[in-house]
C-alpha positions in Angstrom: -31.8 -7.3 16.7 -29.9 -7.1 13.1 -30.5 -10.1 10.7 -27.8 -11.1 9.1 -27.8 -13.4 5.7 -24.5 -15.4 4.2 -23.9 -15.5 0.5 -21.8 -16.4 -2.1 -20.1 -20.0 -1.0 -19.7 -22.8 -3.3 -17.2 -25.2 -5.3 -13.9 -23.5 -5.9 -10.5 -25.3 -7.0 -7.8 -24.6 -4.9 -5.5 -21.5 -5.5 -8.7 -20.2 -6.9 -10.6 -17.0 -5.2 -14.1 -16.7 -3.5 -16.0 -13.6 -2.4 -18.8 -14.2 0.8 -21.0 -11.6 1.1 -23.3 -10.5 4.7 -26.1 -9.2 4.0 -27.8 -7.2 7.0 -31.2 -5.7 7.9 -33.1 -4.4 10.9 -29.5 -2.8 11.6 -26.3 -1.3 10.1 -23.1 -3.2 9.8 -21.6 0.2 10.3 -22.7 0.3 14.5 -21.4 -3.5 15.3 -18.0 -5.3 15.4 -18.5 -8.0 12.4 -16.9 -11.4 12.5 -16.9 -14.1 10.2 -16.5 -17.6 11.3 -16.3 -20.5 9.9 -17.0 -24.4 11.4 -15.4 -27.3 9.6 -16.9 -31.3 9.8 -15.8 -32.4 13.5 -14.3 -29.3 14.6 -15.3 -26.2 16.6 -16.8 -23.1 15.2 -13.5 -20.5 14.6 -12.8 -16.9 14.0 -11.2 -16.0 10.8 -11.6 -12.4 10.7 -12.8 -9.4 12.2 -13.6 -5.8 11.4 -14.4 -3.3 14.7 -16.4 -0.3 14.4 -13.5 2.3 14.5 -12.3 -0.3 11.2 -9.5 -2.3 12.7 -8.9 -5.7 11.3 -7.5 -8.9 12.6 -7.5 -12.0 10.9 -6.6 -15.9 12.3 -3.3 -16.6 11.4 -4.3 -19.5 8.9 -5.4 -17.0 6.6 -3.4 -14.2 6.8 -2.3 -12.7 3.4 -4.9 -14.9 1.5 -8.4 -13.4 3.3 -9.5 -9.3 3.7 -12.5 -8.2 5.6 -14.0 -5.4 4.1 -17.3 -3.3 4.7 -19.3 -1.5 2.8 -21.8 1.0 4.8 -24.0 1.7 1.7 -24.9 -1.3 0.8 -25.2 -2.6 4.3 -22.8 -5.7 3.6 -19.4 -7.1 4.8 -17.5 -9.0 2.6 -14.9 -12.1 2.7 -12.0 -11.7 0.2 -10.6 -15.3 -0.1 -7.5 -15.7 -2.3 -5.5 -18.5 -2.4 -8.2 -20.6 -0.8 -6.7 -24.2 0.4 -8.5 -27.5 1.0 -8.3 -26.6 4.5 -10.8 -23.6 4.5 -13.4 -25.7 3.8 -16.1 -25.1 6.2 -19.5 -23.4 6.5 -18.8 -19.6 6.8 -20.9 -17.5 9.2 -21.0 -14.2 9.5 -21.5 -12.2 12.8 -22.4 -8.9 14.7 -21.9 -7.6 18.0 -20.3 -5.3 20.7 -17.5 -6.7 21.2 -17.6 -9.8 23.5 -18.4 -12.0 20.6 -21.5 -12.0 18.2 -25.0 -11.3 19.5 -26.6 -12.1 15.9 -25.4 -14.7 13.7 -26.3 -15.4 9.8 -27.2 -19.2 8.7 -24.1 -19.6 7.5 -22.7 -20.2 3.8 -20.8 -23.5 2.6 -17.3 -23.1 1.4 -15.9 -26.2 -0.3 -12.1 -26.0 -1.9 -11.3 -28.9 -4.1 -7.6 -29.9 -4.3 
């Protein structure tokens, strides 16, 4: 089973930019659908964004335009763009793998906090 690891969170202000980082190993991000969610206080786990195998994208409406998914193979990594970021994406990111029904492996996620 791939491990997964979440980087890259923090303090940002808003209109400000923020790049996550997953981090796999014991697999390559290149052979799963990969997903990042995110969970905010009080509310249900979400999807923001996903990148398939073949390399088709699909983001949650709230963050269309301001977030890209991105992969890159040779550093076994996927990547969270997040431009524009708003008080509202506040939440812990996590990042996830699977076959397409949903993650199988998740990271331990990566807290996001967007000051206004």
């Amino acid at each position: 089973q791939v491990q997964l690891a979440e980087s890259g969170g923090g303090l940002v202000q808003a209109g400000g930019s923020l790049r996550l980082s997953c981090t796999a190993s014991g697999g390559s991000v290149g052979y799963y659908n990969m997903d990042w969610y995110r969970q905010a206080p009080g509310k249900q786990r979400e999807l923001v964004a996903s990148l398939t195998r073949g390399g088709n994208r699909n983001y949650a409406d709230p963050v269309k335009g301001r977030f890209t998914i991105s992969r890159d193979n040779a550093k076994n990594t996927v990547y969270l763009e997040m431009n524009s970021v708003k008080p509202e994406d506040t939440a812990v990111y996590y990042c996830g793998a699977g076959y397409g029904s949903g993650p199988v492996s998740w990271g331990q996620g990566t807290q996001v906090t967007v000051s206004s």
